[in-house]
N, C-alpha and C positions, 0 to 999 in steps of 0.2 A: 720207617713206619709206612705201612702200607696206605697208599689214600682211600678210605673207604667206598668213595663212591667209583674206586676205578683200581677192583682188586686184582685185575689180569694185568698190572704194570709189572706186578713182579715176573710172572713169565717172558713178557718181553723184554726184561733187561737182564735173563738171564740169558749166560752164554750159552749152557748145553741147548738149554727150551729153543733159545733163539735159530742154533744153526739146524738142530733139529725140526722147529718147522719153517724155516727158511728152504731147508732142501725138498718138505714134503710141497711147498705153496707155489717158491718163486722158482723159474726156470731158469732164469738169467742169471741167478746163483748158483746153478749145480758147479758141484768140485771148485768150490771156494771154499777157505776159512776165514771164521770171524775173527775179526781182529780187534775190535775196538767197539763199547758201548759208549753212548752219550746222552743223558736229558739234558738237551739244550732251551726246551722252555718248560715250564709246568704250570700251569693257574688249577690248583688245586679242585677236584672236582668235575673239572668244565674240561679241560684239554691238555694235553702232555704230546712235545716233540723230542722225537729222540732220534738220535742219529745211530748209524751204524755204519762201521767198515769191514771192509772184507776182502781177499786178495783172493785171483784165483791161481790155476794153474800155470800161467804166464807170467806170473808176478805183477802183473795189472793189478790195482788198485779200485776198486769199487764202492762207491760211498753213496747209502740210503737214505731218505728221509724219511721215518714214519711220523703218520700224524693219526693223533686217537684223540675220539669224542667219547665223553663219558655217558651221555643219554645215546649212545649209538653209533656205529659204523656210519660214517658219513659218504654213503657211496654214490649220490648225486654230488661232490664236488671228485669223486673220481672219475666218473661218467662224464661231466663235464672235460674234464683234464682231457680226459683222452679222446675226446671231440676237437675239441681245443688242436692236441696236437695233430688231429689229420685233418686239419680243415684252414693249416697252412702256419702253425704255431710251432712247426716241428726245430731241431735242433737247424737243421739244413734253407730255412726258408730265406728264399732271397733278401728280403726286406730286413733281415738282423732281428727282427722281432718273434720271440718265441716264448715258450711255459716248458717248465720241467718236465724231460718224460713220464709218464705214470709207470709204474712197476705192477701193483698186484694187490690185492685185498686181502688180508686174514682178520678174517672178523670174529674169529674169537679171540683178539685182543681189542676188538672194534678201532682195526688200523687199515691206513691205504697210504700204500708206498709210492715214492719218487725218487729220481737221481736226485742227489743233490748239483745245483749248479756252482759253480766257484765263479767269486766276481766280489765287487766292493756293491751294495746300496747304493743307490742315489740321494739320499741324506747326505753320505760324505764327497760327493761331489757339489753340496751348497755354500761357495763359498763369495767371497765379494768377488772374484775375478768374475762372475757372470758368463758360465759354460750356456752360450744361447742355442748353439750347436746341440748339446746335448737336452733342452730346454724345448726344441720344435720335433727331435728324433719322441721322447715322451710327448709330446701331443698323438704326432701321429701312432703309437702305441694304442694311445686309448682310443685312435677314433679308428685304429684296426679291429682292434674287439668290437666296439661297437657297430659294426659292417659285418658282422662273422653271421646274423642269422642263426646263430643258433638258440634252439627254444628256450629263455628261462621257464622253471618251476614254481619264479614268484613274482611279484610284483613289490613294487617301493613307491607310494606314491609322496608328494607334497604333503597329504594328511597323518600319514606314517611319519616323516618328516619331523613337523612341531610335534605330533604326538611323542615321538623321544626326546625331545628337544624338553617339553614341558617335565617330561620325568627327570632328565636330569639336576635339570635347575631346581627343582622341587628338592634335591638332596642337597645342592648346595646352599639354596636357604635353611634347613634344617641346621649345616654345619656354619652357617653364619648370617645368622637371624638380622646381624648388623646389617645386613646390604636385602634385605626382604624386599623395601620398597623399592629401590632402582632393578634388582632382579625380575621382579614382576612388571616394569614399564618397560624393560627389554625383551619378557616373552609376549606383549601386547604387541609391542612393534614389530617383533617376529610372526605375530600372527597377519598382522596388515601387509608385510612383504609376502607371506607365503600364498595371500591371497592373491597378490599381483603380479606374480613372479609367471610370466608365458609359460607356456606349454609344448616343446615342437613334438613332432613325433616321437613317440617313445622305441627303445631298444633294448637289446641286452646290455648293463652295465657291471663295472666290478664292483661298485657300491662305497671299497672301501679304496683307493685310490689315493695313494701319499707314497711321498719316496722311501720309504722303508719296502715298499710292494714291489719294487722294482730293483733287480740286480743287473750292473752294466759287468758285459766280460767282453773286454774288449771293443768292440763297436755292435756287437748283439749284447739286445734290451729282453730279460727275461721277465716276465708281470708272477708274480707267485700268490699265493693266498687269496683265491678268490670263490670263498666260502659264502660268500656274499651276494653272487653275482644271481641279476633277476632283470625287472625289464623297469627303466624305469628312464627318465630326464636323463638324457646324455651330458648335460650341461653341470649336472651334480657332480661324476667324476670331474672334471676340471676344477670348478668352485671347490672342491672338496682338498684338493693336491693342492690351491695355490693357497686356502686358509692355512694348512700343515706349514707352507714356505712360511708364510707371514707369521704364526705361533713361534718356528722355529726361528727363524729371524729377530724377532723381541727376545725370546731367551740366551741368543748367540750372539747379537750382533748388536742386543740393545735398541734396536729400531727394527720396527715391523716392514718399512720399507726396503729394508737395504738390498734384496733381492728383486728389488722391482723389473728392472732389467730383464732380467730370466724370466719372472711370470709374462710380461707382457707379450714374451717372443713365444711361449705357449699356447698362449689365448689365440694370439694372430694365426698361429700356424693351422690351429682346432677349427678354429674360424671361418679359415679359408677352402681347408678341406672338406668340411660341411655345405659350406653353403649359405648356411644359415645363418639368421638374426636370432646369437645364443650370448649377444654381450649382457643384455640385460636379465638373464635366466643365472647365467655364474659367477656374476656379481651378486645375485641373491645366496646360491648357495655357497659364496666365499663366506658371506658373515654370517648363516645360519651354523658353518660348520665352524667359526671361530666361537659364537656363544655356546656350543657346543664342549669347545675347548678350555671355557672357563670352568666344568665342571672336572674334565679331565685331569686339569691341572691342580685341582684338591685331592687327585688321586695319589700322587706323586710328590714325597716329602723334597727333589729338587725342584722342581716345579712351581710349590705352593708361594714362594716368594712371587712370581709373576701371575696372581691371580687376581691381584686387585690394576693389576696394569691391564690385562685382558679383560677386565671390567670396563675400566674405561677407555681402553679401546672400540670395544663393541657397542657402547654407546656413543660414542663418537660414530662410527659409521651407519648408525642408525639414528644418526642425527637429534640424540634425545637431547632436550636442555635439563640441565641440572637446575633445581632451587637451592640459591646457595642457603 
């Protein structure tokens, strides 16, 4: 069934459509054939990723990533990309740290192409052995992007911030009327941190920062998905990737500490490299992006077991006392 809001998928997952405007768009394909389609994500409506391979005349192997928005060709996160890659993110750059090459725009299937990279995520590198090594290389990742200078298009501020924060949680008390009152004493308390949470100079950030964004190949750090990125508290990336550990952690390890190890050697490395006095700005955004998390987690029928533990976890860090 075709998704209605995004009726050009069926072109793109057609073989002939495919090689046929593949040979008329992308150059870096001519005298290949396709060899393989894939929807590898789809959220109905809103975004579909599909892979593609192709071999060419050398018997080389070549493998695509499109990514389609449904209100639109997204070509401020292509433009980005390919800033990105010449401004020292490229495949070759000293530092191991880089972003997918970009490939090419066809917007009439409102798509923008990349290599794909091979590697394992950084999720499956979170285990108790405590990889601190690869814990301080992802600091300094995020705090290379954040130095890049290059212009966002948006801004993200603290008021942006609770104001998602408040919508979320407004769905989970609909879907559990039972936790209304302690729900609401944690977006109050949200509100008094986001008041007092410092300010340092703002930058470009990737907004959405957790180890699924990040693919290790080998001792180069590729950062992907950064649809997100705008100018906003540098401190947020960090707080944002070390709530994700600790989410992940309570669902895997049954304790939201067991990775403490590894955040701490992030923080310090971010820390240092900065300059900056940012302990107490990504200790805000670690628990605004965990209450966050309690919503997320009604999304997701594995998940929804640990929603009332992220409950009280988050008021535990927000220090609320309960009336028993």
């Amino acid at each position: 069934m075709i998704d209605p809001k995004m009726p050009f998928l069926s072109a793109a997952i057609d073989p002939v459509q495919v090689q046929e405007c593949f040979d008329r768009r992308l150059a870096i394909v001519q005298n290949t054939c396709l060899q393989k389609i894939q929807v590898i994500r789809h959220k109905p409506g809103r975004r579909c990723l599909i892979e593609y391979e192709l071999v060419n005349d050398s018997g080389q192997t070549i493998t695509l990533i499109g990514k389609v928005r449904a209100k639109g060709t997204d070509f401020k996160s292509y433009e980005l990309q390919k800033a990105l890659w010449s401004a020292g993110f490229a495949d070759d750059s000293a530092d191991g740290i880089s972003v997918p090459q970009p490939v090419g725009v066809i917007p009439e299937w409102q798509m923008w192409l990349q290599y794909k990279v091979e590697g394992a995520i950084a999720t499956q590198f979170l285990t108790p052995n405590h990889n601190i090594l690869l814990a301080k290389r992802i600091a300094e990742a995020a705090y290379k992007l954040h130095q890049t200078n290059i212009p966002p298009r948006r801004s993200h501020t603290m008021t942006d911030e609770l104001r998602i924060l408040h919508e979320r949680i407004s769905l989970v008390i609909q879907q559990y009327p039972q936790w209304q009152e302690r729900l609401e004493q944690i977006l109050e308390a949200c509100n008094w941190l986001g008041k007092n949470t410092p300010e340092p100079k703002r930058c470009g950030i990737h907004r959405d920062f957790y180890p699924d964004q990040i693919i290790i190949n080998n001792s180069r750090l590729y950062l992907i998905d950064l649809d997100l990125y705008c100018e906003g508290n540098p401190a947020l990336d960090i707080g944002n990737y070390i709530a994700h550990i600790q989410e992940y952690s309570l669902r895997t390890f049954g304790n939201s500490e067991a990775l403490r190890e590894c955040e701490n050697a992030l923080i310090e490395r971010f820390i240092q490299m900065t300059n900056d006095d940012l302990q107490t700005a990504i200790e805000s955004y670690t628990i605004l992006t965990l209450v966050r998390h309690i919503h997320i987690s009604t999304r997701f029928p594995e998940r929804r077991p640990f929603t009332e533990e992220l409950l009280n976890l988050c008021e535990q860090r927000l220090k609320i006392i309960r009336n028993s």
